[in-house]
Steps between C-alpha positions, in 0.01 A plus 500: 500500500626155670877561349810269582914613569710232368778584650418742765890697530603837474243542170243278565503643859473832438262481109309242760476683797336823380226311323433312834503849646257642293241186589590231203560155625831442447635115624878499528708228357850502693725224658689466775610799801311710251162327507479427879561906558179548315356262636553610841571863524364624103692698253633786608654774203662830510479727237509852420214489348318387865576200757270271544444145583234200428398353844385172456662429162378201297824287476564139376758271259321324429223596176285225516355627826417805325298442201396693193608864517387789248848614490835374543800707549833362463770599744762259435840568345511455091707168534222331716222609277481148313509294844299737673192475159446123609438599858256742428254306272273406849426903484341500184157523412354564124569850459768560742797709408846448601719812497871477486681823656875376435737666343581398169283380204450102485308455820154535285591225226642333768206477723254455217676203393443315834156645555354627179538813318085554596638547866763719448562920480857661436524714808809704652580720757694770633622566872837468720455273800591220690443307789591577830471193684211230498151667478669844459501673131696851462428713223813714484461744155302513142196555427290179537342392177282188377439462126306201357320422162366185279777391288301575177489836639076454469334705806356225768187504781806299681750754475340758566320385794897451604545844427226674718600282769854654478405828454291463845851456696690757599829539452557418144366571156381187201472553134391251252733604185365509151774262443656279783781336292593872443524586852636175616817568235522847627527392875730201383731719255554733835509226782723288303787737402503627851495134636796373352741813446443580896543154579832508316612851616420449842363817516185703555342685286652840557816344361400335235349782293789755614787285328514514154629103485174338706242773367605376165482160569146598633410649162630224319323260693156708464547492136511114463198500651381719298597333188362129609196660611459667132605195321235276652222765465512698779410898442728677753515829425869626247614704807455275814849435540525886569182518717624258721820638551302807600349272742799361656649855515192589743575196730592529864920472396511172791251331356570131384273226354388218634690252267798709588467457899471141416790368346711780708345329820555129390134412398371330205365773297303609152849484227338205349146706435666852429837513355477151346134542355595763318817253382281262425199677356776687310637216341141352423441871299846451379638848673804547623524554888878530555431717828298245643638204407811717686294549847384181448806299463694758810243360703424167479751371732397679760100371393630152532654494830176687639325162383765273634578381179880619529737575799797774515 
């Protein structure tokens, strides 16, 4: 498959760089110190799962020179999803499929509103990395995971096309759900509630679920979710909330999110698509979200001056 990364970081890298590895041709989209380190030297990762690097890479920013892809896999953070759908229209061809792998759950109206809802799969992911310097992915825990699906949930030559070309990588495993806006809420309903009450706390993990203030919080948030997700149609299962708490009990106890290394490092981050969607997709549903309307007000200070939108 002839498959595009827009927005070739630490997902996009590493999601992009084992397909490229197992003989797809991927094209990198990237900017700046990033882009001219794969254009010179490749991508490079490290992961447990195997290093490995792509030597030449296929790098540009610029998608006109790249033309109509089968597959495009968005990289970018949620909040640049709607600039990033108008620069990616030059990729499209009549049955391409663009596949968001953010974290929350608006990136796939979103990007079918800029592109088409034809062109568009809900798609997620799972894995803990970053990037090391330009050209240079590391993969530093989880187990990577891809998960994609038409939004009407029908089964597609297109997607599963996608799929066989993921399951010829290495290094990861792909699923097309039964139901994607399922699994997109499940991911979100974890992600989120982690995002925001470690961003808050200051605190990994390990903390967070050992002190009966924050792993409350935690629960609390998990079961707004929970309730948005149920009042705008969403099956998740009556004991998620619990599941998941299972999950985070199994986590490595220094583990942090991404969102959370953000806005503790000073850099504009996801609030806006996690804590306040489900604020706003709350009040939409008319549910109550006092936990996240909580995290989201704590925070946005600190989510402001990372734009340069306030001083202090």
């Amino acid at each position: 498959m002839r498959i595009a990364v827009f927005g070739s970081g630490a997902v996009g890298g590493y999601f992009g760089g084992r397909l490229a590895q197992a003989g797809e041709e991927v094209i990198f989209i990237a900017r700046g110190a990033h882009l001219q380190a794969l254009r010179s030297d490749g991508l490079r990762v490290d992961s447990p799962k195997g290093d490995f690097s792509v030597q030449p890479a296929q790098a540009t920013d610029d998608p006109g020179q790249v033309g109509a892809v089968d597959a495009v896999l968005v990289g970018v953070k949620a909040w640049q999803v709607p600039q990033a759908a108008q620069a990616m229209r030059p990729l499209l061809g009549a049955d391409t499929c663009v596949v968001p792998l953010q974290n929350g759950v608006e990136a796939p109206t979103q990007l079918a509103a800029a592109l088409g809802e034809r062109h568009v799969l809900g798609g997620l992911c799972s894995i803990i990395c970053l990037v090391a310097g330009p050209g240079h992915i590391r993969h530093v825990g989880g187990e990577p995971n891809v998960a994609f699906g038409e939004l009407d949930n029908r089964p597609s030559p297109r997607a599963e096309r996608l799929r066989q070309a993921f399951a010829r990588a290495s290094g990861l495993t792909v699923e097309i759900p039964p139901d994607i806006h399922a699994a997109l809420w499940k991911k979100f309903l974890f992600i989120a509630a982690l995002s925001g009450v470690g961003a808050v706390a200051r605190a990994p993990v390990g903390v967070l679920r050992s002190l009966p203030e924050t792993r409350g919080l935690l629960q609390e948030a998990m079961q707004e979710v929970w309730a948005v997700a149920s009042a705008r149609g969403v099956a998740l299962p009556e004991d998620i909330v619990e599941k998941t708490m299972s999950f985070v009990d199994g986590l490595p106890p220094g583990g942090t999110a991404s969102m959370q290394r953000d806005i503790m490092e000073g850099r504009p981050s996801e609030l806006a698509a996690q804590n306040g969607a489900v604020v706003r997709l709350g009040v939409e549903a008319g549910v109550a979200t006092p936990a996240h309307h909580f995290i989201l007000r704590s925070l946005w200070p600190l989510e402001m001056r990372a734009r340069g939108e306030i001083d202090f």
